[in-house]
Each structure stands twice: as structure tokens, then as C-alpha cells.
VODREN-548710 format. One record per residue (C-alpha): residue in three letters; x, z, y; residue number from 1. Coordinates in steps of 0.001 Angstrom, whole numbers, padded with zeros to 6 digits. Example, Ala and Ser with C-alpha at 12.3 -4.5 7.8 and 13.67 -1.06 7.14 Angstrom:
VODREN-548710
+------+---------+---------+---------+-----+
| type |       u |       w |       v | seq |
+------+---------+---------+---------+-----+
|  ALA |  012300 |  007800 | -004500 |   1 |
|  SER |  013670 |  007140 | -001060 |   2 |
+------+---------+---------+---------+-----+
END
This chain:
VODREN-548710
+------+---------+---------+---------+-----+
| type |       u |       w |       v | seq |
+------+---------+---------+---------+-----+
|  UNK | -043590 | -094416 | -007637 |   1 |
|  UNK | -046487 | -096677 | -007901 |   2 |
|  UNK | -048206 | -097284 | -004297 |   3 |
|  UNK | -051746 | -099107 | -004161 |   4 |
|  UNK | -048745 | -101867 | -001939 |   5 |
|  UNK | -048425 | -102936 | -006110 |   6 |
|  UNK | -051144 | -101457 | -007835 |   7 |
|  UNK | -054834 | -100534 | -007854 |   8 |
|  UNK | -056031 | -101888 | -010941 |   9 |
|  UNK | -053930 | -100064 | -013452 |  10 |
|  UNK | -056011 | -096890 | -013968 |  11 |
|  UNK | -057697 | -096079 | -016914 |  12 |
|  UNK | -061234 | -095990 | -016353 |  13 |
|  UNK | -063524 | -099102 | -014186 |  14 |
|  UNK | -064002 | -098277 | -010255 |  15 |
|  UNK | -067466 | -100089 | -010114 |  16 |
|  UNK | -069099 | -103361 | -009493 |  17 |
|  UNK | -069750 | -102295 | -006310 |  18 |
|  UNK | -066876 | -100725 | -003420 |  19 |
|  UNK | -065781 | -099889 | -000376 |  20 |
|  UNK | -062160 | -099828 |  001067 |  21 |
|  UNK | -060817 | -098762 |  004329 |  22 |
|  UNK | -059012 | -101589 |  006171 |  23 |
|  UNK | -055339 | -101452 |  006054 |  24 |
|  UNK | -052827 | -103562 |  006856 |  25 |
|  UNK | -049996 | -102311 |  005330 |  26 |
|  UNK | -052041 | -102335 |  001924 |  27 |
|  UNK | -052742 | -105141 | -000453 |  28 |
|  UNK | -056169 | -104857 | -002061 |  29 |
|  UNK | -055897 | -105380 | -005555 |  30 |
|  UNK | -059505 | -107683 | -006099 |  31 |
|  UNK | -061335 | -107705 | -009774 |  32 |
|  UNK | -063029 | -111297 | -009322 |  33 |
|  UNK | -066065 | -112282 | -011559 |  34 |
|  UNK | -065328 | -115759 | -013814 |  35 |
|  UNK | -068082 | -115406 | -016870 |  36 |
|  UNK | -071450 | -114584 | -014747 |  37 |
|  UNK | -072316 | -113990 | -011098 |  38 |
|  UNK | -069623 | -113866 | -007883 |  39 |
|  UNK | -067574 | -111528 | -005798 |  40 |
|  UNK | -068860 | -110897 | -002485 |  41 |
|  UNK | -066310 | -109666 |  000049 |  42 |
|  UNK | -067759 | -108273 |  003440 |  43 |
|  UNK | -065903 | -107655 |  006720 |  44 |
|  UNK | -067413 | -105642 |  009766 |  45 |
|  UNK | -067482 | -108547 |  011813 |  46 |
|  UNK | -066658 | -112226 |  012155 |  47 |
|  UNK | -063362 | -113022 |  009935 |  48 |
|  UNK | -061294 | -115368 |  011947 |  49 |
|  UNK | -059710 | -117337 |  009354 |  50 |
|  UNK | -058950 | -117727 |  005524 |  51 |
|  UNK | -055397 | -118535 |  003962 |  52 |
|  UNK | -054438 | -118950 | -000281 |  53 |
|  UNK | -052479 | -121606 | -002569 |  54 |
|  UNK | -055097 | -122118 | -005357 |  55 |
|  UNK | -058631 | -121581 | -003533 |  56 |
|  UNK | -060809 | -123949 | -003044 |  57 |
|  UNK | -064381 | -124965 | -001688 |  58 |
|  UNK | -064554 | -127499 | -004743 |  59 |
|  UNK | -064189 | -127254 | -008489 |  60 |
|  UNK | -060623 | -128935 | -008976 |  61 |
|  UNK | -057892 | -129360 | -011801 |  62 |
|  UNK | -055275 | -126963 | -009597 |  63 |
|  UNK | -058226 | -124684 | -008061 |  64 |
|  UNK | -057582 | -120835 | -009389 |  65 |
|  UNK | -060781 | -119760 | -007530 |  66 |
|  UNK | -063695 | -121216 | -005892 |  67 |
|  UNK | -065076 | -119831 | -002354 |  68 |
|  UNK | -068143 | -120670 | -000671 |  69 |
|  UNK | -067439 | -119395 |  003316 |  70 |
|  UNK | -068720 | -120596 |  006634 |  71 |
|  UNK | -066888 | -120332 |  009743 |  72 |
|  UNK | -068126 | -117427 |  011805 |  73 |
|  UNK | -069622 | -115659 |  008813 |  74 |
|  UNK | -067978 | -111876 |  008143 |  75 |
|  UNK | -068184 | -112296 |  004533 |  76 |
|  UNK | -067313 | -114754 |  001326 |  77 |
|  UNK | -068009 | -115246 | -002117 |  78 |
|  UNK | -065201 | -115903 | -004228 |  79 |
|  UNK | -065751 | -116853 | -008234 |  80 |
|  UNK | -062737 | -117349 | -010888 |  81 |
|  UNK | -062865 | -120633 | -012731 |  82 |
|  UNK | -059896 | -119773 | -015295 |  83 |
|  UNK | -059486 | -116445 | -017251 |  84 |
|  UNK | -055815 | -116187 | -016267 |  85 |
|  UNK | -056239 | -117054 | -012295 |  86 |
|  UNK | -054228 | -114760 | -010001 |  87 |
|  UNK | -053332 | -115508 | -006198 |  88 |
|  UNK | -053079 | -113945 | -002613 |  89 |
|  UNK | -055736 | -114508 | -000378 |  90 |
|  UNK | -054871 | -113622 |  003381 |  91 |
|  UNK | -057997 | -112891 |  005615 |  92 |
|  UNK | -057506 | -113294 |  009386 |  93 |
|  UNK | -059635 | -110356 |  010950 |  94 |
|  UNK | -059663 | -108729 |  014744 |  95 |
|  UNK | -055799 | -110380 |  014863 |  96 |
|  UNK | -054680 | -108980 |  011851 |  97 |
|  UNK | -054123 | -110212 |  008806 |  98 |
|  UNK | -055404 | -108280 |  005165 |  99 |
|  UNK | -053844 | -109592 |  001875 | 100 |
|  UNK | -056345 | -109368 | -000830 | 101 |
|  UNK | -054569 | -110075 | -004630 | 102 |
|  UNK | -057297 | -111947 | -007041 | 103 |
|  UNK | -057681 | -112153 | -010103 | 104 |
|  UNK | -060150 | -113075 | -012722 | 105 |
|  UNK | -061892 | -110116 | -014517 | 106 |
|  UNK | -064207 | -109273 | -016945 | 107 |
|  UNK | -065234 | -106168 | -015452 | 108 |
|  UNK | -064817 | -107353 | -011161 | 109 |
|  UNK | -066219 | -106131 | -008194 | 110 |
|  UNK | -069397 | -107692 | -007376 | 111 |
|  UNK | -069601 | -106775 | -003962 | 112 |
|  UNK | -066567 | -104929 | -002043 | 113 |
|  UNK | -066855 | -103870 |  001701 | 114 |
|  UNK | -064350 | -103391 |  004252 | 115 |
|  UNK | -064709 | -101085 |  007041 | 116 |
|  UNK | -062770 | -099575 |  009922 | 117 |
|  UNK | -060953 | -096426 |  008865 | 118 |
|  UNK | -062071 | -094157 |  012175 | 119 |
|  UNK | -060531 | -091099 |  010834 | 120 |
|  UNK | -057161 | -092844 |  010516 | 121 |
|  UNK | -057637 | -094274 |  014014 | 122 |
|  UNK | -058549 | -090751 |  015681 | 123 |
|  UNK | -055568 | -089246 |  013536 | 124 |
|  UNK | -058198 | -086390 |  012330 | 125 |
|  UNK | -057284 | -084160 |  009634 | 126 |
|  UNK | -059595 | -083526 |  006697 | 127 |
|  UNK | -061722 | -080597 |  007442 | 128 |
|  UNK | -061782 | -078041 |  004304 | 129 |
|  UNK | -065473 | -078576 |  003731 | 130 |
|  UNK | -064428 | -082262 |  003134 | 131 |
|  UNK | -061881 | -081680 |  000766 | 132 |
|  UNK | -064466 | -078788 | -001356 | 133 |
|  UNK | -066929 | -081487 | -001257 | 134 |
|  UNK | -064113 | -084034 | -002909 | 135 |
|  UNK | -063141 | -081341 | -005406 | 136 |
|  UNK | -066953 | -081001 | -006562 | 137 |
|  UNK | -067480 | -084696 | -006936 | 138 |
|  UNK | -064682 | -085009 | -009523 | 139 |
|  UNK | -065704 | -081920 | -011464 | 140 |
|  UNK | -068969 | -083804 | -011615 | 141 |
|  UNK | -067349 | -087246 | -012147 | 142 |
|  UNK | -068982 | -087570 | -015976 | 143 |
|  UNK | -072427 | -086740 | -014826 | 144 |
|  UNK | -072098 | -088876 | -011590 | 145 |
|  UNK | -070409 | -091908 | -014067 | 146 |
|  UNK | -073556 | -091690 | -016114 | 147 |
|  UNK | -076131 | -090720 | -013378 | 148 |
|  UNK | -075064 | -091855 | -009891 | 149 |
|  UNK | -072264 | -094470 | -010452 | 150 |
|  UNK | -073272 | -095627 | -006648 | 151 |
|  UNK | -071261 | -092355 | -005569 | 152 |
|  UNK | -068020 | -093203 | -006949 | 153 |
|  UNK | -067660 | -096039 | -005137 | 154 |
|  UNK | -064238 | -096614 | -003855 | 155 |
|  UNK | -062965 | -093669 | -005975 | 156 |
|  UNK | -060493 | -094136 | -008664 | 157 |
|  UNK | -060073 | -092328 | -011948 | 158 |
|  UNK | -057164 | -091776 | -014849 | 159 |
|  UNK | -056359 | -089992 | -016888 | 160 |
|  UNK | -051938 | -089443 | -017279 | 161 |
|  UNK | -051535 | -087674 | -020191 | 162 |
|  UNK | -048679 | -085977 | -018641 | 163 |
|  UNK | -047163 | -082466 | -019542 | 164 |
|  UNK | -045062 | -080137 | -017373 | 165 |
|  UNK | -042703 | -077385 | -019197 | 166 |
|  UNK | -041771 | -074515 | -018354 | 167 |
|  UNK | -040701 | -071238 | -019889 | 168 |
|  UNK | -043274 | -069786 | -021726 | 169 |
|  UNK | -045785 | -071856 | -020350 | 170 |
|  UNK | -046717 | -075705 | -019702 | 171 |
|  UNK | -049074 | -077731 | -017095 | 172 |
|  UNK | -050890 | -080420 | -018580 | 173 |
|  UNK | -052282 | -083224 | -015877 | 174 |
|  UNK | -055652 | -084327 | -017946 | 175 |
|  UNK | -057220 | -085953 | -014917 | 176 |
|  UNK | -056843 | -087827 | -011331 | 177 |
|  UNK | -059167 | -089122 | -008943 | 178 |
|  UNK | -058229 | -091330 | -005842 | 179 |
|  UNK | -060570 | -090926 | -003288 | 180 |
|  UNK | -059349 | -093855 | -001325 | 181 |
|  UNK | -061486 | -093530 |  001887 | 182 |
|  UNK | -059869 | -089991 |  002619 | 183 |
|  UNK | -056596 | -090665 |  000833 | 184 |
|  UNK | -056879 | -087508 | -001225 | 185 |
|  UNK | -056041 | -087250 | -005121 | 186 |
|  UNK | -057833 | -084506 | -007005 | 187 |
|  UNK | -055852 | -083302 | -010449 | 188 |
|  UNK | -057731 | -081397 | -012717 | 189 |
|  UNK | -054971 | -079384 | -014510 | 190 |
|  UNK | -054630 | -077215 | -017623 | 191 |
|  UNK | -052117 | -074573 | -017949 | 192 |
|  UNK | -051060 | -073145 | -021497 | 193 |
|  UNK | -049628 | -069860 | -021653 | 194 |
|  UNK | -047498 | -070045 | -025206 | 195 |
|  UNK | -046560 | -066351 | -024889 | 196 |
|  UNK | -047979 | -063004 | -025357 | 197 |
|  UNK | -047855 | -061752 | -022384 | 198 |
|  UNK | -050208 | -062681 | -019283 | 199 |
|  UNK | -048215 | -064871 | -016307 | 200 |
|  UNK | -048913 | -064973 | -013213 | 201 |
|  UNK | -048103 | -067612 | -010350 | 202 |
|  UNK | -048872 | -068292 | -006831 | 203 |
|  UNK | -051640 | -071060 | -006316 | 204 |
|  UNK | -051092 | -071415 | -002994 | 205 |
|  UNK | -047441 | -073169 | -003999 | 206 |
|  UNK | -049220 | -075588 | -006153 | 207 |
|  UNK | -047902 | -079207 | -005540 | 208 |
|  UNK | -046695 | -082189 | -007082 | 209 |
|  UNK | -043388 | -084388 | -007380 | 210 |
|  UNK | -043204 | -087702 | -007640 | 211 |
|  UNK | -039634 | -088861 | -008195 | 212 |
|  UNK | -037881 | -087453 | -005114 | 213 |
|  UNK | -040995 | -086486 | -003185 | 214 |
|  UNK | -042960 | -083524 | -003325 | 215 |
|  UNK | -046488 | -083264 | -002122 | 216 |
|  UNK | -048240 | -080038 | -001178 | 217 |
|  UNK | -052277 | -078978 | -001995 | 218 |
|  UNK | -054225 | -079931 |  001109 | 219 |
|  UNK | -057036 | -077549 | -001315 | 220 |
|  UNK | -056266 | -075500 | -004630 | 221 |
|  UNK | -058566 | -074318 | -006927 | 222 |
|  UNK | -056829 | -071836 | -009410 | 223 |
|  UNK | -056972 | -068096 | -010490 | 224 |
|  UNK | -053372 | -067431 | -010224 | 225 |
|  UNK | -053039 | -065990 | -013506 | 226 |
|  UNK | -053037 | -067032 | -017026 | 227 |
|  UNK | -053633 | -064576 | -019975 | 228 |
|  UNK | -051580 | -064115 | -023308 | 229 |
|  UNK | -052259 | -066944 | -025459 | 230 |
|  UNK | -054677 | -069104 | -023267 | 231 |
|  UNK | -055508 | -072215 | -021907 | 232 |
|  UNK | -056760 | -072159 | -017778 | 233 |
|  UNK | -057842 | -074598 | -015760 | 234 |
|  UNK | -056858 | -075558 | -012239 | 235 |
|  UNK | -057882 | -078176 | -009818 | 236 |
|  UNK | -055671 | -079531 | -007213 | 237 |
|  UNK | -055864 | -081755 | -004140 | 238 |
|  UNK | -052912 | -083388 | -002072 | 239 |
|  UNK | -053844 | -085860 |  001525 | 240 |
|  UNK | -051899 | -088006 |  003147 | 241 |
|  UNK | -047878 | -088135 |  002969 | 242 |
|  UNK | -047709 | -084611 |  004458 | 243 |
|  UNK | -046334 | -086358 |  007904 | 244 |
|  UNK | -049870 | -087577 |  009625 | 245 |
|  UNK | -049409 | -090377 |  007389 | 246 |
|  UNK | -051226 | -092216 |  004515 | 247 |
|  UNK | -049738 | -091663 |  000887 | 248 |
|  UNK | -051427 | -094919 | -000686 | 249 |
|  UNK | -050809 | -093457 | -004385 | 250 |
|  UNK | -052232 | -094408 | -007620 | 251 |
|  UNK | -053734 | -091893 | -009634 | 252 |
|  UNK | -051675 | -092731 | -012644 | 253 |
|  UNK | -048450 | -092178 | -011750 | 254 |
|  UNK | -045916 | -090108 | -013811 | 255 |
|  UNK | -046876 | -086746 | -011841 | 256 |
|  UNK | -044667 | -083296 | -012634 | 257 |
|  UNK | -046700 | -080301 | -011557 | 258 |
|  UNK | -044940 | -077777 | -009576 | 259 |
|  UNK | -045409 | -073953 | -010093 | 260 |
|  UNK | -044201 | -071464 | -008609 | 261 |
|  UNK | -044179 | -067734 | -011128 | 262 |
|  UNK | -045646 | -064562 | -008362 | 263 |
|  UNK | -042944 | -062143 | -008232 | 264 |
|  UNK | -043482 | -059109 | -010562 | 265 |
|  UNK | -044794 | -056000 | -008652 | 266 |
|  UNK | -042973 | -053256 | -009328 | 267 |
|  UNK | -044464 | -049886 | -010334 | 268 |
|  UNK | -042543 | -046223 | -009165 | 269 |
|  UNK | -041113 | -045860 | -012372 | 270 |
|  UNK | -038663 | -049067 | -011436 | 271 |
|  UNK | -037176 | -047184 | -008413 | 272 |
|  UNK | -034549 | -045251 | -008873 | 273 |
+------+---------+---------+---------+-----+
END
């Protein structure tokens, strides 16, 4: 099971120079830093208390991994990679906490990345369901907002698994996942293949997903509940949180198996007897 605790970086497709994350922590931030051209900006709500790593320094040096430019009192850094293998841990003392942010040198790094409170998670509010249709649209839109409006997919991660479900006379094929890390909600645009010639029909509202000995339930389904003889349908899917008030922290490439669940056949007179 592959938390963002380990990984945020390994998804197939670039988040954007520019990103926002929700401050966490109980999460380390997985940081893309610039080395060929320009610096990465990191920005804090309000005045970061202190700033703690092994190779990071405010001087170009033989053992330096990184080099930061920060005053005291300032809520934000810049932070540049002067090797193309540099990698460390860089804990930021803010509001008497401390975030762990994991560097390392990138050709394609953030440029700027933003921290801000996360006031849903501190009210414990639940994602309303015009939220959650409003997440669903922005990843059917995701190539046209890629190309168009890359400014809206900040802090939203994409991959695409590859992954395929079987059952009997049918299998569920994952083609896509977003992360939408501000709401912790992954979207999963599905395609089911009917191999039979009969249609088969299932119960959307039991969509979910397993991940090795946890199973996650839609939070928002998109689906017909049917899928003809022969046929290819689409679904989209949505799961928040752990299910428990809780954050899930998940990547969006993880080794998903699609759960469905067949609707029971309805039987006509002629099966009474």
C-alpha cells in the first residue's frame, strides 16, 4: 500500500511547477527541487520558526546537497539543487510543529509550492456532494485543463495503473486516477468489458476498491449499472478519506482491484412455481 508517508512523486504524469498542499504533520512532502535553471520557492502561512537538514546550506560547499537563501522571520524559502543526484530531509519548524519536506533535485520541480491550513480537516467537515461532482468533472476534463488551464490542477495528481480486474464474464479495467490532495479524494475513471453475449448488470452503488486488506467505499459513483453484450462502458468512481473521519493519504498509482458487486436477477412469473 503506497501512502504519500513514502511516496508522492511516483505517478505517471508531472503535478505542475506550481502547488499547493494542505499542512500535515503526519505526512512527508515529497519536494521536486529545481538544479538546471531558476529555484523552488516554499511558502508557509505565517512566520516559520525554524529550519533543520544534513546537507543544506546558505553557501555553495563541497558537502552542500542544496543551497537555501532564508531570513529569520520570513514565512517562506528558496531552496536550489547544486548536484543532479541530491536528496535529503528538510524539517520546517511552524506554529510548534514540525513538517518534513523530502528534496530532491529535478528536472521537472516545483517552482513555487504553498502550504496552507487544512480548515476542513480541522472542523472535521465532510465533503458536500456538490464538491465531490465538481471533483469528478475536473478529471473528466483533466486533458483539456492539462493543455488549457494547467493553473487548475494544482495540487492534483494523475496516473495512469494499467490495472485489470476479472471476473466471470466480464473485467474492470482502472485506465485512470487523480489525487485531489486538498480534499483527499481519488477519482478512477474505469472501463468495464462485458466478454459475453448476454447484457450484465451490477449495482453501482457497491462500487469500491481494495487495496491489500482494505476496502474503500465510493464517497460519489458515476456508472449506468449495466453493461450490454459485447461492450465496453465506462464508469467513474470517487473514494474520501479512510472511511473512519480520517485521511487516507493514498497515491494514485497503487495496485487497485475494483470491486463489483452483479444486481440480483429479477425474476419474471414464469420462475414461480
Amino acid at each position: 500500500m503506497k501512502y504519500f508517508l513514502s511516496l508522492l512523486l511516483a505517478v505517471s504524469a508531472y503535478a505542475g511547477p506550481i502547488t499547493q498542499k494542505p499542512l500535515d504533520e503526519f505526512v512527508i512532502y515529497d519536494i521536486p527541487v529545481a538544479q538546471k535553471t531558476g529555484t523552488t520557492t516554499i511558502m508557509f502561512p505565517s512566520e516559520i520558526s525554524g529550519l533543520y537538514a544534513k546537507s543544506v546550506s546558505t553557501q555553495e560547499q563541497e558537502n552542500a546537497g542544496f543551497l537555501i537563501t532564508f531570513t529569520p522571520g520570513n514565512f517562506y524559502f528558496t531552496i536550489r539543487a547544486l548536484k543532479p543526484d541530491a536528496e535529503d530531509h528538510l524539517t520546517v519548524i511552524f506554529n510548534r510543529k514540525a513538517y518534513v519536506l523530502h528534496l530532491k533535485a529535478s528536472e521537472k520541480p516545483f517552482y513555487n509550492v504553498t502550504f496552507y491550513p487544512d480548515e476542513r480537516k480541522k472542523k472535521g467537515e465532510a465533503l458536500v456532494p456538490e464538491r465531490l461532482l465538481s471533483l469528478m468533472d475536473k478529471a473528466k476534463a483533466y486533458p483539456l485543463l492539462a493543455n488549457s488551464q494547467p493553473d487548475a490542477l494544482a495540487g492534483v495528481l494523475h496516473a495512469v495503473p494499467a490495472i485489470t480486474t476479472y471476473y466471470e464474464g466480464f473485467n474492470v479495467r482502472v485506465r485512470e486516477v487523480w489525487r485531489f490532495e486538498q480534499d483527499d479524494t481519488l477519482i478512477f475513471r474505469l472501463e468495464l468489458e462485458n466478454t459475453t453475449d448476454r447484457a450484465i448488470r451490477y449495482n453501482p452503488q457497491d462500487l469500491a476498491v481494495r487495496l491489500e486488506d482494505r476496502i474503500y467505499t465510493q464517497s460519489l459513483v458515476d456508472a449506468s449499472g449495466v453493461m450490454p453484450p459485447k461492450s465496453l462502458t465506462p464508469a467513474f468512481l470517487a473514494i474520501t478519506g479512510n472511511g473512519q473521519g480520517g485521511r487516507n493519504n493514498l497515491a494514485p498509482d497503487n495496485k487497485w482491484n475494483v470491486l463489483v458487486v452483479r444486481a440480483e436477477p429479477q425474476l419474471s412469473t414464469s420462475d414461480y412455481k
